[in-house]
C-alpha positions in Angstrom: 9.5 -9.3 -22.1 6.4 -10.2 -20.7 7.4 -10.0 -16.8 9.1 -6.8 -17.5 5.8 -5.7 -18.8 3.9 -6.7 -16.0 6.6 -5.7 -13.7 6.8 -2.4 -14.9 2.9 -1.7 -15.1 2.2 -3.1 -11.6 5.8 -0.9 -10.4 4.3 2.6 -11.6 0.4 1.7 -10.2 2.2 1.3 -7.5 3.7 4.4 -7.0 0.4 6.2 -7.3 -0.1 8.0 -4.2 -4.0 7.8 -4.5 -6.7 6.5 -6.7 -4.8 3.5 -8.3 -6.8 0.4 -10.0 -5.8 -2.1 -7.7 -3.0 -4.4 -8.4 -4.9 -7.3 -8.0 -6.9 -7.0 -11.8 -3.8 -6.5 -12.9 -2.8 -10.1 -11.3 -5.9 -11.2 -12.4 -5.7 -9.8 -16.2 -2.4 -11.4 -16.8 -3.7 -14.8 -15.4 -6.4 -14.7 -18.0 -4.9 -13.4 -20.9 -0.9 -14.2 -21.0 0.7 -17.7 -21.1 2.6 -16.7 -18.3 2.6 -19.4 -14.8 0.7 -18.2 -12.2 3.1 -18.0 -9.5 5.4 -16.2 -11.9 2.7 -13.8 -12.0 2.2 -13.8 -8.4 5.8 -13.4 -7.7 6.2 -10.7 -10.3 3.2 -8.9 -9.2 4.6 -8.9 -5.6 7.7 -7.8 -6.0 6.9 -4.9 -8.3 4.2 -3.9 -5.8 6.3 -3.5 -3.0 9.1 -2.3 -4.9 6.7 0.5 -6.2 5.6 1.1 -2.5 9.0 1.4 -1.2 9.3 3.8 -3.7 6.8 6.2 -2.9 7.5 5.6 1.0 11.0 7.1 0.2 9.7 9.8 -2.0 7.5 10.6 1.0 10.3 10.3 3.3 12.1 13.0 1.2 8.8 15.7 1.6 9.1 14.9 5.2 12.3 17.2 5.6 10.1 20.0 3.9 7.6 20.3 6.5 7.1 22.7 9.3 8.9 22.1 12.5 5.9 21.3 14.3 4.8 18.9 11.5 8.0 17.0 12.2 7.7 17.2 15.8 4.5 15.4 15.3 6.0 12.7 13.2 8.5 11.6 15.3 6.2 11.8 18.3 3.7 8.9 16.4 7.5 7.1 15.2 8.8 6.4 18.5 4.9 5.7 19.8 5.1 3.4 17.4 8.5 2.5 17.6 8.2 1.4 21.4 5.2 -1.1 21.0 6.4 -3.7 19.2 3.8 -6.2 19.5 1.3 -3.9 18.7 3.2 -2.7 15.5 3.8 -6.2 14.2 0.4 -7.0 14.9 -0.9 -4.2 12.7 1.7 -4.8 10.0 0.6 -8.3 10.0 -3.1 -7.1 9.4 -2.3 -4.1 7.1 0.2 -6.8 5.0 -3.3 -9.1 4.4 -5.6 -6.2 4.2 -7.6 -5.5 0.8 -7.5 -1.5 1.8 -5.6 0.8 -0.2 -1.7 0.7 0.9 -0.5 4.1 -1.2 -1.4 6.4 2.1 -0.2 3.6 4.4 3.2 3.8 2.9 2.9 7.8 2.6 2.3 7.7 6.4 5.5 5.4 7.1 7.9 7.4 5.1 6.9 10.4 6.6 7.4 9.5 10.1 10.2 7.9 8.9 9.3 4.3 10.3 12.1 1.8 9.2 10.8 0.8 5.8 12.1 -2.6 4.7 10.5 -4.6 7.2 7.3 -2.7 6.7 7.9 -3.7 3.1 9.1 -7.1 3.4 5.6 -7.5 5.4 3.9 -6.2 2.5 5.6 -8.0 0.1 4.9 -11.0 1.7 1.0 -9.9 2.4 0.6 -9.7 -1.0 1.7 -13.3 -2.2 -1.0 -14.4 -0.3 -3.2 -12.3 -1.2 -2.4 -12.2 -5.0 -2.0 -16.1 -4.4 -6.5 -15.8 -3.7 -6.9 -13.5 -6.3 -5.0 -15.5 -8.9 -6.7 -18.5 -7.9 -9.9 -17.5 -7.7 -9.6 -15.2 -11.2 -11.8 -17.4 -13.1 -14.8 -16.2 -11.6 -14.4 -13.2 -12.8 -13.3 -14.2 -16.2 -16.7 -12.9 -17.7 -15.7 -9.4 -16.8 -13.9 -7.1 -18.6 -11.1 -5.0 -17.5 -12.5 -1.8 -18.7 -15.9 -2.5 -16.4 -13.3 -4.0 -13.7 -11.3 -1.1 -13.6 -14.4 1.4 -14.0 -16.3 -0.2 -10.9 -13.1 0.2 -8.5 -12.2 4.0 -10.1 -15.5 4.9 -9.8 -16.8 3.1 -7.2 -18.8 5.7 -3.9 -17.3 3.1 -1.5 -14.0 3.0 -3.0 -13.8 7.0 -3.7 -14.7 7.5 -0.1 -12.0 5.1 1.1 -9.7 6.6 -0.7 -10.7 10.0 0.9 -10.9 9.1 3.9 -7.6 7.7 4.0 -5.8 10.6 2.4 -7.3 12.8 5.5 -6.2 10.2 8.1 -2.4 11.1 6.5 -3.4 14.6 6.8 -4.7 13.7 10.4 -1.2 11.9 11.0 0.7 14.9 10.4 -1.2 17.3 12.4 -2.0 15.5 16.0 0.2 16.3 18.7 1.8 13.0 19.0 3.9 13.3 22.1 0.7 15.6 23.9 -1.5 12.9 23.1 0.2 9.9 23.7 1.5 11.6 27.2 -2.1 11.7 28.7 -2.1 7.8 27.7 1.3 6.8 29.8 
């Protein structure tokens, strides 16, 4: 029941297209308070993370057919940009899979260009083992803290809040550059 629990709470944070706590006090609250093995709760964590992304990728992907012509002209422009550089896509998934910047808007972005999402989430997924792997391990230095305060600090945070803003009007950005005018003056 407990893995369900924590599958289920990390799932719908997950699916939060913006100003979600990060999954990682989640990781780091059921290492400190539940009898539950770490790498279960690592493994757990991950897989409900990226399930919960894939998720709202393909929710995204669905809005994407509601848009105006020129909106989608502009999203497939930046898909097949990033389509044809291959090494320069799985460099930045590689990056983006480690990063500690929010992924909501990320995944927003790639199922409204309509990139091919399970190997963007089978990079998450596997991002986040390691990265829930550090948290988990390291969680006893922040055993002194509470959730409430955790969660306050990153809701409330200016840095965070900014972030979070600023990457909501790069996926406003995304939709309204002229993809294939742009990238022409580049080839």
């Amino acid at each position: 029941m407990e893995y369900l629990t924590l599958f289920a709470i990390v799932f719908g944070v997950n699916l939060m297209p913006a100003f979600g706590p990060p999954t990682w006090t989640i990781i780091v609250l059921y290492g400190l308070n539940s009898n539950l093995p770490t790498p279960a709760i690592i493994l757990v964590g991950a897989l409900a993370a990226a399930s919960g992304r894939f998720t709202l990728a393909s929710g995204f992907r669905f809005l994407a057919h509601h848009v105006s012509q020129k909106t989608k002209a502009n999203l497939n422009a930046a898909r097949e940009a990033l389509e044809r550089n291959k090494r320069g896509s799985l460099i930045g998934l590689g990056l983006f899979a480690l990063s500690p910047l929010p992924s909501a808007q990320l995944f927003e972005a790639a199922g409204l260009t309509g990139v091919r999402l399970l190997p963007f989430t089978l990079a998450f997924f596997a991002g986040r083992l390691v990265a829930y792997a550090i948290y988990a391990g390291s969680a006893k230095a922040v055993e002194g803290l509470t959730l409430g305060e955790t969660f306050k600090e990153t809701l409330t945070s200016p840095i965070g809040i900014a972030i979070q803003i600023a990457m909501l009007a790069a996926l406003v950005a995304l939709t309204r550059i002229d993809w294939a005018r742009l990238l022409a003056k580049k080839d």
